[in-house]
N, CA, C and O atoms as a MOPAC input file, in Angstrom:
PM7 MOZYME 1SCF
protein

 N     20.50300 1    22.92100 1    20.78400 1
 C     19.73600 1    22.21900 1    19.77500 1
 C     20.54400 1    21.04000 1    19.25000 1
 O     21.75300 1    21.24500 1    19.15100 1
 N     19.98700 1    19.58200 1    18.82100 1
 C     20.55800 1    18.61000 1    18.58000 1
 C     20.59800 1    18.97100 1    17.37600 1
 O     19.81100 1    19.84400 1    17.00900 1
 N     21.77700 1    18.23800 1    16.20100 1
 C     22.61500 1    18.23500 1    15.37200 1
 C     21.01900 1    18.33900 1    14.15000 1
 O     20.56800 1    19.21800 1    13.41600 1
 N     20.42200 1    16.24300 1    14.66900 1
 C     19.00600 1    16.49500 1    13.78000 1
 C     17.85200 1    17.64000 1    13.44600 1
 O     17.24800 1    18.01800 1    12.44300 1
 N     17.89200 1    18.01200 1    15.00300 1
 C     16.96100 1    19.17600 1    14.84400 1
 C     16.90800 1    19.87100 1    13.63800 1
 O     16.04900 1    20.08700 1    12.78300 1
 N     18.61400 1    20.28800 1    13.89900 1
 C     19.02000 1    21.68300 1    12.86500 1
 C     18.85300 1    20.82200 1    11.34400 1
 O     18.29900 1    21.42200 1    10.42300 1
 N     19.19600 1    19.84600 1    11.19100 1
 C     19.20500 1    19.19100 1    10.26900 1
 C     17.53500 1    19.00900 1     9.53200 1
 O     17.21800 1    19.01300 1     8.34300 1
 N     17.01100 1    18.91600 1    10.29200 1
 C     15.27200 1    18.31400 1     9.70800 1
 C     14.59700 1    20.09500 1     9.67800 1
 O     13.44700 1    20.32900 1     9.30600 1
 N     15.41400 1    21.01300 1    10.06700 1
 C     14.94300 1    22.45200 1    10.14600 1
 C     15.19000 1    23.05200 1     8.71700 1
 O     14.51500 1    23.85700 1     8.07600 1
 N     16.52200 1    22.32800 1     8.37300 1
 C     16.95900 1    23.14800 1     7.04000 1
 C     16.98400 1    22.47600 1     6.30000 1
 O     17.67900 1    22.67400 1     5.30400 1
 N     16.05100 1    21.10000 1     6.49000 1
 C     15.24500 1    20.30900 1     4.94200 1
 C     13.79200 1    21.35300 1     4.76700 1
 O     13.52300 1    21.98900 1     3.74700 1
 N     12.93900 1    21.32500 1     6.09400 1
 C     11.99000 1    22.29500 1     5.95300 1
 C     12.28400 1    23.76700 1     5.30500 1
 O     11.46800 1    24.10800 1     4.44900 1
 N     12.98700 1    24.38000 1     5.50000 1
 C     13.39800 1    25.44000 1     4.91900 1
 C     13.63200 1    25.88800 1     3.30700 1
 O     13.23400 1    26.85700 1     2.65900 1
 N     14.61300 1    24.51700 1     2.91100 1
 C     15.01300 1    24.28400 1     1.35100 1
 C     13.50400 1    23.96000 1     0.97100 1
 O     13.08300 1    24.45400 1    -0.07500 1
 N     12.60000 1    23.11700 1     1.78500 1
 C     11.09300 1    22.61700 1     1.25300 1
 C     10.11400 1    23.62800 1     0.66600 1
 O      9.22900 1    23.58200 1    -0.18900 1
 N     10.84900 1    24.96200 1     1.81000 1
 C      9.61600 1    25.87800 1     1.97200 1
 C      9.75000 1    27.15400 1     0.77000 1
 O      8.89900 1    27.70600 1     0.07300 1
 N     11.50700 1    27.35400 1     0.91800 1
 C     12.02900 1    28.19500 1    -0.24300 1
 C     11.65000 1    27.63700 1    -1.81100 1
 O     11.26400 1    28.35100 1    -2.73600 1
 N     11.86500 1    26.17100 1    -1.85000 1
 C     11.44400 1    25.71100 1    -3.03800 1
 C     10.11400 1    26.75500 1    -3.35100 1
 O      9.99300 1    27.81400 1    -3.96700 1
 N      9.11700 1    25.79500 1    -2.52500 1
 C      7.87100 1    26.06700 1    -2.98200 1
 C      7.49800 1    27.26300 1    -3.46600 1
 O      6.96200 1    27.62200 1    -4.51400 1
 N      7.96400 1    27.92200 1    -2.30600 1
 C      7.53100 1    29.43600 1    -2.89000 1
 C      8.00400 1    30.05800 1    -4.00700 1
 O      7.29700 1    30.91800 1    -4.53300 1
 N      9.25200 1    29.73700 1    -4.54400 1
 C      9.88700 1    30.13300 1    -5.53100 1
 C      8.91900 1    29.63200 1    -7.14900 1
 O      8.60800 1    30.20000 1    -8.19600 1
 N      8.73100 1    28.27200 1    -6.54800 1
 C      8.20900 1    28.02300 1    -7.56900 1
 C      6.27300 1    27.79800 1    -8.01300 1
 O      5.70600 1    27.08800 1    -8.84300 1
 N      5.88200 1    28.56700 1    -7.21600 1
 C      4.62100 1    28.79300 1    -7.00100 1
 C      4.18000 1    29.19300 1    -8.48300 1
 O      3.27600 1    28.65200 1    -9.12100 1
 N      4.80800 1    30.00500 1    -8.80900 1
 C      4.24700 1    30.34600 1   -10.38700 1
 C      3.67700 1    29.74500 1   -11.68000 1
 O      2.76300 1    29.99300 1   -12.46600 1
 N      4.73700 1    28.75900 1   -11.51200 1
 C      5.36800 1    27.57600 1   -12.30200 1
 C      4.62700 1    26.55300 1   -11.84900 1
 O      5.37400 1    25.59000 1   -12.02600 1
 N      3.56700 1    26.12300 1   -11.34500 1
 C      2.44700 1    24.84100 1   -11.31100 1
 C      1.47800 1    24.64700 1   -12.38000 1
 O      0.55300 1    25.37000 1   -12.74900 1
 N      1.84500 1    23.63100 1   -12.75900 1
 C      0.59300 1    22.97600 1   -14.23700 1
 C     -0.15400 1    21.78100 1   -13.76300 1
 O      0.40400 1    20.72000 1   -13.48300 1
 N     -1.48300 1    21.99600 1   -13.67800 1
 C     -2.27200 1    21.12600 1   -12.83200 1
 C     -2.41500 1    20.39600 1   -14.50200 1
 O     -2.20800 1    20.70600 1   -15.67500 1
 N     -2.86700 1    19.34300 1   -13.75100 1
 C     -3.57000 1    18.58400 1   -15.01800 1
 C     -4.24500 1    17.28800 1   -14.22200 1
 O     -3.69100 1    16.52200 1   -13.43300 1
 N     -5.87600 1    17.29500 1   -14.77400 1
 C     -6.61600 1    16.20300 1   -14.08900 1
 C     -6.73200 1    14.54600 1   -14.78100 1
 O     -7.35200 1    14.22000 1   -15.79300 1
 N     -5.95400 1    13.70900 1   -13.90200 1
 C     -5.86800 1    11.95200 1   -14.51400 1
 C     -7.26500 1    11.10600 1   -14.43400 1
 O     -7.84400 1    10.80300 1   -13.39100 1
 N     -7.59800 1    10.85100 1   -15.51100 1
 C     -8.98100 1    10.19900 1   -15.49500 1
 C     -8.37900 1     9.16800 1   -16.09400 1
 O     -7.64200 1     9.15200 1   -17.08000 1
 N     -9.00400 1     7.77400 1   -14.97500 1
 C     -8.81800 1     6.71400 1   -15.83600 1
 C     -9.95200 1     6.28500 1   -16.78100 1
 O    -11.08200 1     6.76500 1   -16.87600 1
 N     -9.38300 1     5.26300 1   -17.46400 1
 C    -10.02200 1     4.67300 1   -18.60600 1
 C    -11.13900 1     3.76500 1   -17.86200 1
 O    -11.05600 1     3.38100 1   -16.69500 1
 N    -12.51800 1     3.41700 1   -19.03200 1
 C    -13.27200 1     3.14400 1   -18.42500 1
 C    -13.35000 1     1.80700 1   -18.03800 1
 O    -13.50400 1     0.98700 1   -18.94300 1
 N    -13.28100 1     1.42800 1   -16.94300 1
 C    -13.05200 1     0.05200 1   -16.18200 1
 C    -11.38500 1    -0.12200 1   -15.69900 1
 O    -10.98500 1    -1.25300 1   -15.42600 1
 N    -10.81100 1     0.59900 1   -15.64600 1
 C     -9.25000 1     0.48500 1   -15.10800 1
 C     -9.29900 1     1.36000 1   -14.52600 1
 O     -9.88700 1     2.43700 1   -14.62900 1
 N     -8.01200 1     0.49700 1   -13.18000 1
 C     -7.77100 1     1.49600 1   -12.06700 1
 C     -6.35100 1     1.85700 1   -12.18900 1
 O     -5.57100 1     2.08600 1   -11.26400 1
 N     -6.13700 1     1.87700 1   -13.35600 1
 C     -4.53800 1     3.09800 1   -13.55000 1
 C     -4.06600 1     3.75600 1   -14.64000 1
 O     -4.31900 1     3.30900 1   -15.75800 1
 N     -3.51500 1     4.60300 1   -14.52200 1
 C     -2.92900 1     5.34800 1   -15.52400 1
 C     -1.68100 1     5.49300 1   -15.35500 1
 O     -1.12100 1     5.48400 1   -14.25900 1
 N     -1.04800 1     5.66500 1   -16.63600 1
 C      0.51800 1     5.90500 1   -16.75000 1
 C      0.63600 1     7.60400 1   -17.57800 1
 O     -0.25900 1     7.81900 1   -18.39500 1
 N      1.44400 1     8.47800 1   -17.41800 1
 C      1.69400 1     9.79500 1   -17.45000 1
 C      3.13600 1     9.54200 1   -17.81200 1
 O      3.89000 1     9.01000 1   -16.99700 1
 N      3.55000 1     9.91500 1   -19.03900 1
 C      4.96500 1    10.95400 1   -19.45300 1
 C      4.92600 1    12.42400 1   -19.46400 1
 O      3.94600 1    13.14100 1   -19.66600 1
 N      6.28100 1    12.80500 1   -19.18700 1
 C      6.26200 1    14.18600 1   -18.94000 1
 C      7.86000 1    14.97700 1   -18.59600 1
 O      8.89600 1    14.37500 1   -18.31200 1
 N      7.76600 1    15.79800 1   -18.66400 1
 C      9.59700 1    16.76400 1   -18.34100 1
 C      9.31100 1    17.87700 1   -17.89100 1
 O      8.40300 1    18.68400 1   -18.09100 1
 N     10.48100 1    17.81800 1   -17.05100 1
 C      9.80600 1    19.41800 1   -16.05200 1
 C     11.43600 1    19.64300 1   -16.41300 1
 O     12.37000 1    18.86400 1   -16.60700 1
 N     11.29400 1    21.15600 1   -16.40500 1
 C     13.12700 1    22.08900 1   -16.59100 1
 C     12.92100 1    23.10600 1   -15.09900 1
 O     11.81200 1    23.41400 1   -14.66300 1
 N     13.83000 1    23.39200 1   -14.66100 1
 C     14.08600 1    23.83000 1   -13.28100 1
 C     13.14100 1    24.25800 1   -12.36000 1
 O     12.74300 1    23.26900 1   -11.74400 1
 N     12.70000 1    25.08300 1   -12.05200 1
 C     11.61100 1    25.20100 1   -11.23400 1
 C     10.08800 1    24.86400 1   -11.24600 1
 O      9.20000 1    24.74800 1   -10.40100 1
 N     10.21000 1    24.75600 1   -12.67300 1
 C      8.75500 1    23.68300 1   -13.05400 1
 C      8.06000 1    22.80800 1   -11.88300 1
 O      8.64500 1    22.37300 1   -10.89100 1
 N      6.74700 1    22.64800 1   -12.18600 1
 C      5.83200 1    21.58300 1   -11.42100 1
 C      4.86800 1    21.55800 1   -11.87700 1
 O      4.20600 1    22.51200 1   -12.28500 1
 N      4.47800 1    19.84600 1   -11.89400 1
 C      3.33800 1    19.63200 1   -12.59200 1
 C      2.34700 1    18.79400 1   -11.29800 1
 O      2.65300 1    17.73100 1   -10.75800 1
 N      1.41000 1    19.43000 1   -11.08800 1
 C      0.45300 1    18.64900 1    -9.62300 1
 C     -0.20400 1    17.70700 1   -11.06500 1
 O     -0.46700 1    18.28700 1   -12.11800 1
 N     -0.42600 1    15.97600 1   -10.85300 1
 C     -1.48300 1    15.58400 1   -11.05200 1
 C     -2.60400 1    14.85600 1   -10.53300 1
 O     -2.55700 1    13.65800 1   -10.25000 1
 N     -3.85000 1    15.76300 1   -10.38200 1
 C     -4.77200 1    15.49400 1    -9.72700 1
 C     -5.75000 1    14.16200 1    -9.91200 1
 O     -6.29100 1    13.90500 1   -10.98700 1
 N     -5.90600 1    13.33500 1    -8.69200 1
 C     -7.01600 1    12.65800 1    -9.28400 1
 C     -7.66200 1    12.17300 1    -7.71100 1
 O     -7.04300 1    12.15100 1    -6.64700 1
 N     -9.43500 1    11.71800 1    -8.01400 1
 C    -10.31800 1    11.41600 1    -7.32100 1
 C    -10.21500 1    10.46300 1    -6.29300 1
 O    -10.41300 1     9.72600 1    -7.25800 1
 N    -10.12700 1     9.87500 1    -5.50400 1
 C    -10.17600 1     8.71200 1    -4.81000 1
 C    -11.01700 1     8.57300 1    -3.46600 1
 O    -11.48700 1     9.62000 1    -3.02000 1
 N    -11.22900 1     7.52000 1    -2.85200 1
 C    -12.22000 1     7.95900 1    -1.69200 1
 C    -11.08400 1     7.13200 1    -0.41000 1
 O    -10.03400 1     6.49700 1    -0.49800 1
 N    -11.83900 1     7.49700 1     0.55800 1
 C    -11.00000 1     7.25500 1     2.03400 1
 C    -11.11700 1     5.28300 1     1.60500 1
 O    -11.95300 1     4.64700 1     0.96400 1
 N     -9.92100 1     4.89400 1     2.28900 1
 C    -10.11600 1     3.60500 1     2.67500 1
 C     -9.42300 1     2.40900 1     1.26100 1
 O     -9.25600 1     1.19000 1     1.24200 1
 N     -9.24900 1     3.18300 1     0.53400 1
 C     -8.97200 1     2.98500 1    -0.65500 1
 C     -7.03200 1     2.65200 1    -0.63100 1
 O     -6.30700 1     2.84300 1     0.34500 1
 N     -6.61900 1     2.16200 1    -1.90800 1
 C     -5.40500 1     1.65900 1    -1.96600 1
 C     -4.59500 1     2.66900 1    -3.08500 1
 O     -5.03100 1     2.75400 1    -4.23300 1
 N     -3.61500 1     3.27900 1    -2.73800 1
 C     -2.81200 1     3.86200 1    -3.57700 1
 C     -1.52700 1     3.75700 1    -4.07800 1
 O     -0.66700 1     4.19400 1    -3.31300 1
 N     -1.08100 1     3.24800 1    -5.27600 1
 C      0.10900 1     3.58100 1    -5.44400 1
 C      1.01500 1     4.02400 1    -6.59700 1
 O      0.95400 1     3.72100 1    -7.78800 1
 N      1.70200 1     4.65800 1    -6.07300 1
 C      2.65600 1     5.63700 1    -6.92200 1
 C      3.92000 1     4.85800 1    -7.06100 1
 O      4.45000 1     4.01300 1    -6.34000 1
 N      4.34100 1     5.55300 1    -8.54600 1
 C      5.85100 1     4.92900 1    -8.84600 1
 C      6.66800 1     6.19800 1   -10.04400 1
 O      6.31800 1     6.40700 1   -11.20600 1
 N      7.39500 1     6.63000 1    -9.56000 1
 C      8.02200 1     7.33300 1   -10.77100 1
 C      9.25700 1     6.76700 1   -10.77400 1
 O      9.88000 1     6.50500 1    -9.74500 1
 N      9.82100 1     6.47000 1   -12.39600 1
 C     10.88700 1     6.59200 1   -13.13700 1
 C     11.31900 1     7.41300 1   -13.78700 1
 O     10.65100 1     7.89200 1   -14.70200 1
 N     12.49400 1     7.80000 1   -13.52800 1
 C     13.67500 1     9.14900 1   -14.03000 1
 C     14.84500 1     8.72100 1   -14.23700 1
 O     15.06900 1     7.58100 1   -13.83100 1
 N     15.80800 1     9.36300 1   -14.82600 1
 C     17.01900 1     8.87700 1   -14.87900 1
 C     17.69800 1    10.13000 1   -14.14800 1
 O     18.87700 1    10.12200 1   -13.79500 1
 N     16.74000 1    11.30900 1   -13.94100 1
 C     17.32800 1    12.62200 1   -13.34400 1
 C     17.01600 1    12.24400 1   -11.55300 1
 O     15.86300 1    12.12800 1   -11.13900 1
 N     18.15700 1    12.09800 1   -10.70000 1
 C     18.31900 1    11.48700 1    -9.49100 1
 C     18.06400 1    12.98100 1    -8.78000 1
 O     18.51100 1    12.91000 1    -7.63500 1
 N     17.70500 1    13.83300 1    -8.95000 1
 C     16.96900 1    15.02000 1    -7.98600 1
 C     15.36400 1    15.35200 1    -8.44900 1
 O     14.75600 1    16.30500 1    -7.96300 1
 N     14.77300 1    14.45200 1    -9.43800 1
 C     13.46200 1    14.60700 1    -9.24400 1
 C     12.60900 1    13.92500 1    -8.88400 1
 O     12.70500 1    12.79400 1    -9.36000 1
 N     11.70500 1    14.08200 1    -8.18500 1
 C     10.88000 1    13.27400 1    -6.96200 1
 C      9.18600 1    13.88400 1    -7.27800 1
 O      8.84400 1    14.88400 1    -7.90900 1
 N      8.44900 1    12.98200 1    -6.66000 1
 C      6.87400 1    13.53600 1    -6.38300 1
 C      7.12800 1    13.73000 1    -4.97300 1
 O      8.09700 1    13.46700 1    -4.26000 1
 N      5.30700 1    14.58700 1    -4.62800 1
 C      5.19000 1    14.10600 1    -3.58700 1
 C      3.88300 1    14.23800 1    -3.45300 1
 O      3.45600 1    14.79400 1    -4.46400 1
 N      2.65900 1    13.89400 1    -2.36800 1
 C      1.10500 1    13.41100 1    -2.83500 1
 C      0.66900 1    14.62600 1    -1.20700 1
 O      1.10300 1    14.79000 1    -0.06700 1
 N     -0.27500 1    15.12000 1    -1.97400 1
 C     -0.72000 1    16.10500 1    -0.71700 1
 C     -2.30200 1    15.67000 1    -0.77800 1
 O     -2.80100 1    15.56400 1    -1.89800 1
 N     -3.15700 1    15.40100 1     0.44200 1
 C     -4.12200 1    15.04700 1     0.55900 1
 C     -5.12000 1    16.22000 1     0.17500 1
 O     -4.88100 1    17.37500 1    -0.17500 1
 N     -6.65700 1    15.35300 1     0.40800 1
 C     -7.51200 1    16.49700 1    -0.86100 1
 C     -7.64500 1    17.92000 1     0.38500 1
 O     -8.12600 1    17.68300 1     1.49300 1
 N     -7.35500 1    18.77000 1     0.16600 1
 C     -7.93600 1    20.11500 1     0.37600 1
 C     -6.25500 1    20.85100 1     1.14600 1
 O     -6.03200 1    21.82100 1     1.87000 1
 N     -5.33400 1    19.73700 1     0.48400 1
 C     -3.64800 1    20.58200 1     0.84700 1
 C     -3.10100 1    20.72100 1    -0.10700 1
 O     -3.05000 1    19.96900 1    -1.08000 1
 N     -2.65700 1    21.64200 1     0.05200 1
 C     -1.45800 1    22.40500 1    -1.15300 1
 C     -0.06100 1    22.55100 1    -0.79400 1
 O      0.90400 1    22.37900 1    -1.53900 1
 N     -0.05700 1    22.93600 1     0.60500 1
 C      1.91300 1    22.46400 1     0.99800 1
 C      1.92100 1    21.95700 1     1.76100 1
 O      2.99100 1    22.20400 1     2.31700 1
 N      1.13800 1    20.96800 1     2.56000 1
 C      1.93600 1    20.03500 1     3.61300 1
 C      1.60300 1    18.54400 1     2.86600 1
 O      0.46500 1    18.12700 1     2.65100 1
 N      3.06000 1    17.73500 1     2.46900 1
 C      2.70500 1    15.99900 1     1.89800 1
 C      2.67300 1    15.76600 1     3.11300 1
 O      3.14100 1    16.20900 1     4.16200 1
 N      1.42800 1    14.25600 1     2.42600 1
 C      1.61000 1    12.98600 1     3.70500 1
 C      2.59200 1    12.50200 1     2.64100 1
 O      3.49800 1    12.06600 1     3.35200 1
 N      2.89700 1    12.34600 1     1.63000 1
 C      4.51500 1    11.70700 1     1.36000 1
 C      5.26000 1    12.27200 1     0.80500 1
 O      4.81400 1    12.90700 1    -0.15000 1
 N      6.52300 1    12.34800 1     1.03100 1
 C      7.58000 1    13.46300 1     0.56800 1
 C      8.48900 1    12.22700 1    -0.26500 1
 O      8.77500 1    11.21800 1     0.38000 1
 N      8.83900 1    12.31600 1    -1.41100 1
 C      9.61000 1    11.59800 1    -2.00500 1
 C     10.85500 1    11.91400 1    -1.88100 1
 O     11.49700 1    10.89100 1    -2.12000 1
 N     11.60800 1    12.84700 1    -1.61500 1
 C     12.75200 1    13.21100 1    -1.34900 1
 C     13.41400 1    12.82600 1    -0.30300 1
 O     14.63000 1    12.99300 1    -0.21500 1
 N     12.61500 1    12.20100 1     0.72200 1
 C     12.61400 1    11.58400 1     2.31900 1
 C     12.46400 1    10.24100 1     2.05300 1
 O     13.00800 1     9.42700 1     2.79900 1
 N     11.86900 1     9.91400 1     1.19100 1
 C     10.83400 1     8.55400 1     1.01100 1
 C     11.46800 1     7.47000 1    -0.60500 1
 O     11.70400 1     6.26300 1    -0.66200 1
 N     11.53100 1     8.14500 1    -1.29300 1
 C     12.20300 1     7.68100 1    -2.30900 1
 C     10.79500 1     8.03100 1    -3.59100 1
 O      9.89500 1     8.87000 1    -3.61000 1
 N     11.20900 1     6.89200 1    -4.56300 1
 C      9.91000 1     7.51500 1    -5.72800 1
 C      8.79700 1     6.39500 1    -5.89400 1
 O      8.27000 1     6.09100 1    -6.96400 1
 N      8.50800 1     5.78500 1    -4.55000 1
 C      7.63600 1     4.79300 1    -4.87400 1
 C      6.80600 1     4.76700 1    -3.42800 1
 O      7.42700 1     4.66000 1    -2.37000 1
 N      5.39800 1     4.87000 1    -3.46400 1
 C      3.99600 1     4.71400 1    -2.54300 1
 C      3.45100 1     4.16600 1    -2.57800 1
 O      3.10800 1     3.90600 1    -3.73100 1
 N      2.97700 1     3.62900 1    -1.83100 1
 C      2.26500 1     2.13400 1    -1.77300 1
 C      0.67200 1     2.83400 1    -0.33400 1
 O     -0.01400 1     3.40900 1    -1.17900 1
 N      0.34400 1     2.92900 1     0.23100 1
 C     -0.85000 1     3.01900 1     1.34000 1
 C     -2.29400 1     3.24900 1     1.15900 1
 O     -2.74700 1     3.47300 1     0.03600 1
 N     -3.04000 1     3.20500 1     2.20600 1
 C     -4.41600 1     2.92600 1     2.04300 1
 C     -4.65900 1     4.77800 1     2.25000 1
 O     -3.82600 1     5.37600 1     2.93000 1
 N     -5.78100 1     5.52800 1     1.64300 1
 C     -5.91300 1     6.73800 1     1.64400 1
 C     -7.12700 1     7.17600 1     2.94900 1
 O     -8.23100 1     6.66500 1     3.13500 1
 N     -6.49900 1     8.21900 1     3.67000 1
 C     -7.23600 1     8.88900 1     4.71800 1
 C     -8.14700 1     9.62600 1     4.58400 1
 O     -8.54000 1    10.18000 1     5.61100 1
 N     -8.92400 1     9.96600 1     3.14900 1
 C    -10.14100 1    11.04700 1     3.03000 1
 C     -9.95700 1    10.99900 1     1.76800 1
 O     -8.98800 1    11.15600 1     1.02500 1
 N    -11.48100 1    10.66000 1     1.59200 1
 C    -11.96400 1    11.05500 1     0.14000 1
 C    -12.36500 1    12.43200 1    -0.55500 1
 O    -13.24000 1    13.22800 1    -0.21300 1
 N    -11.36300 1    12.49700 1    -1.76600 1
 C    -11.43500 1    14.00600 1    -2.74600 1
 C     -9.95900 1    13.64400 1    -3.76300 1
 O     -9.34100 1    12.66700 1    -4.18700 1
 N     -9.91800 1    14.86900 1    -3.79300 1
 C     -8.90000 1    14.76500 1    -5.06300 1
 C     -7.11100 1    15.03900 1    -4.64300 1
 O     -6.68300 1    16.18800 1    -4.76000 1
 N     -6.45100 1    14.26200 1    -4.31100 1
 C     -4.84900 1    13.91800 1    -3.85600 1
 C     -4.24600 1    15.07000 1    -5.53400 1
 O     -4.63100 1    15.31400 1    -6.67700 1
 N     -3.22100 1    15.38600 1    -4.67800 1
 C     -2.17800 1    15.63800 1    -5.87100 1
 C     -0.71900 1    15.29900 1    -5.70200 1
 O      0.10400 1    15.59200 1    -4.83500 1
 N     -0.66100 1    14.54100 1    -6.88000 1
 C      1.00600 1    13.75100 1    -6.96700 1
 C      1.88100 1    15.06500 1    -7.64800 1
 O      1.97200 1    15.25100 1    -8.86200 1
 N      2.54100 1    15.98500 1    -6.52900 1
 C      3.64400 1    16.74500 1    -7.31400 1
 C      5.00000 1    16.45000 1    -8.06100 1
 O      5.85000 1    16.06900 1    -7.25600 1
 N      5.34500 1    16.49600 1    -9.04300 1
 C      6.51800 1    15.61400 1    -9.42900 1
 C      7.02700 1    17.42800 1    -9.79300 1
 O      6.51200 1    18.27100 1   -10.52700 1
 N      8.21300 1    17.47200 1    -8.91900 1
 C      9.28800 1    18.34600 1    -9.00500 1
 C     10.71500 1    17.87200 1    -8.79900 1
 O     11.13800 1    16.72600 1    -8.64600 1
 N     11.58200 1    19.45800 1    -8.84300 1
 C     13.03700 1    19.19100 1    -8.89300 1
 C     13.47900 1    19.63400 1    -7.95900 1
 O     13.24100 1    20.75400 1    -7.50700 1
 N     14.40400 1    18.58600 1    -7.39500 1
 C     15.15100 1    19.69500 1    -6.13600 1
 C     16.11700 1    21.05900 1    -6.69200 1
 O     16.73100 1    21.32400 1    -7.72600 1
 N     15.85700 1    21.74800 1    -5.35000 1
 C     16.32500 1    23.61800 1    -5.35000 1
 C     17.84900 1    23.08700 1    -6.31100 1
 O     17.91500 1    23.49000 1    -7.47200 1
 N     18.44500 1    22.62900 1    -6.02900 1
 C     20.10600 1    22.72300 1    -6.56900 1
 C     20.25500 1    22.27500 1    -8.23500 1
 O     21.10000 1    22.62200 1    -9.06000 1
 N     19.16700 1    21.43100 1    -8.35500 1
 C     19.06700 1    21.17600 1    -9.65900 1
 C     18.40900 1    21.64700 1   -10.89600 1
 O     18.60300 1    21.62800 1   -12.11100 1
 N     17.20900 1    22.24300 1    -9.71000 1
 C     16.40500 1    24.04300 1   -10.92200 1
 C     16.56800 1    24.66900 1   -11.06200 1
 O     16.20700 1    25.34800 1   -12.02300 1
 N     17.81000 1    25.15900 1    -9.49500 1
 C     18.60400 1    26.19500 1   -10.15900 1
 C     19.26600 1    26.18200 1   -11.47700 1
 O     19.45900 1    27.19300 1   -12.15300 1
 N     19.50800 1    25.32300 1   -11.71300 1
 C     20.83900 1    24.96200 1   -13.23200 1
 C     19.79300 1    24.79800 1   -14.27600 1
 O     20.23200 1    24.07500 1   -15.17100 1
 N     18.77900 1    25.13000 1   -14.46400 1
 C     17.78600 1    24.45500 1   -15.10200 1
 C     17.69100 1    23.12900 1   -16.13200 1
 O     17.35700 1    22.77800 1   -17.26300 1
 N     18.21400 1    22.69300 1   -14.92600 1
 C     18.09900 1    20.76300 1   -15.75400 1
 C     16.89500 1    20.76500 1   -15.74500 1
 O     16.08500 1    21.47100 1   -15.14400 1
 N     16.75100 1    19.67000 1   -16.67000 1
 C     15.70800 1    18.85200 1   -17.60700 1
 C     15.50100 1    17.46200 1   -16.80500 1
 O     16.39500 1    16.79300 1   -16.28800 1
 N     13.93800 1    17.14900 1   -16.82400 1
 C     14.25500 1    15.99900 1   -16.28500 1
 C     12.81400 1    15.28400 1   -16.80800 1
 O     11.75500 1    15.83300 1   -16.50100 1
 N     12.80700 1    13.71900 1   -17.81600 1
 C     11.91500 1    13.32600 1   -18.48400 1
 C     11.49700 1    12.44500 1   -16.92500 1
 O     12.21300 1    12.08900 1   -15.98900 1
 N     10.70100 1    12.37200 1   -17.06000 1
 C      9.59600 1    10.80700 1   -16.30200 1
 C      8.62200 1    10.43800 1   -16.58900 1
 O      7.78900 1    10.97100 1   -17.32200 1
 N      8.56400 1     8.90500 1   -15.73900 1
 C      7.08000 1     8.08700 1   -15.96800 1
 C      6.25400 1     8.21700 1   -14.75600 1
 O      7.01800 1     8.26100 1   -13.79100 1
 N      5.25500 1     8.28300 1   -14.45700 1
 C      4.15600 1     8.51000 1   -13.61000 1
 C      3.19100 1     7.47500 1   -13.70500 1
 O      2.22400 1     7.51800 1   -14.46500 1
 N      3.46000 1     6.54000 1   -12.92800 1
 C      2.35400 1     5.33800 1   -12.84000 1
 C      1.34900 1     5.72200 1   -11.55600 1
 O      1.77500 1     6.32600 1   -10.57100 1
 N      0.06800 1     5.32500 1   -11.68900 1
 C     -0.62800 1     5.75800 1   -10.47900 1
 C     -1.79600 1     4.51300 1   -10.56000 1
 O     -2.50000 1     4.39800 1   -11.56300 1
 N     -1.90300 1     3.71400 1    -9.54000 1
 C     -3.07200 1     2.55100 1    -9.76500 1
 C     -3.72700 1     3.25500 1    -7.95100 1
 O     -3.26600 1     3.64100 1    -6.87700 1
 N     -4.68500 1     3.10300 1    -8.45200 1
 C     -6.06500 1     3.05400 1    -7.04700 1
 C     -6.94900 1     1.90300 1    -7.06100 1
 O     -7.56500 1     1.55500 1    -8.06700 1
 N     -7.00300 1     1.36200 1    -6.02800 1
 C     -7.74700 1    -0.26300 1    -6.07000 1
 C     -8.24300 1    -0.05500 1    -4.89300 1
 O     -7.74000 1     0.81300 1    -4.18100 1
 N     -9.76200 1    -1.11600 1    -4.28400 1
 C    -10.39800 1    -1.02100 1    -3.22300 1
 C    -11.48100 1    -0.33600 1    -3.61000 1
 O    -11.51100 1     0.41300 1    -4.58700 1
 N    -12.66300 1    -0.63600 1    -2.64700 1
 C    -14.00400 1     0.09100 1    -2.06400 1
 C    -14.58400 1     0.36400 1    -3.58300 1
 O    -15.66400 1     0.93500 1    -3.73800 1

């Protein structure tokens, strides 16, 4: 097995242990924008295994983008298309904290903003901003 293999095996793994660990610990909350604007901004703090999915509507063909600010450098989103719960089309931890693309199916996306495993273990604190604009169609 090549070096990456093992390497992209035991990001999946830490991905998968996360999740499950912290399955309990999900606080949905649904983003409605204001009437005639296509964005919203979200504050918020998650402490170690915490997660907050926030859900919102959009249709295929459409423009999305995400931006979080933190000063805590192990917390990340990540956006799972409408009718997924653990596989992202973007992983912020791979990707960084900013999305920009056009959306593949219309329903309701969820932007997960969590903490990585090493840092919930310790139960750090971590404040952020959650910008989300949808434009198009």
């Amino acid at each position: 097995m090549s070096k990456r293999f093992l390497w992209l095996l035991q990001c999946l793994m830490l991905l998968f242990v996360g999740s499950v660990m912290a399955a309990d610990d999900i606080r949905t909350e649904r983003v409605q924008f204001k009437k005639g604007e296509s964005s919203a901004v979200v504050e918020g703090k998650i402490k170690g295994y915490e997660i907050v999915d926030y859900v919102l509507g959009a249709k295929a063909g459409q423009s999305m983008n995400v931006s979080m600010a933190t000063k805590h450098t192990a917390t990340y989103f990540n956006i799972m298309a409408p009718g997924e719960n653990e596989v992202a089309m973007f992983v912020g931890s791979t990707s960084g904290n900013q999305y920009e693309g056009k959306l593949p199916a219309s329903g309701d996306y969820k932007i997960r903003v969590y903490m990585m495993r090493s840092a919930a273990r310790r139960d750090e604190v971590a404040d952020y901003r959650l910008e989300m604009i949808i434009s198009g169609n």
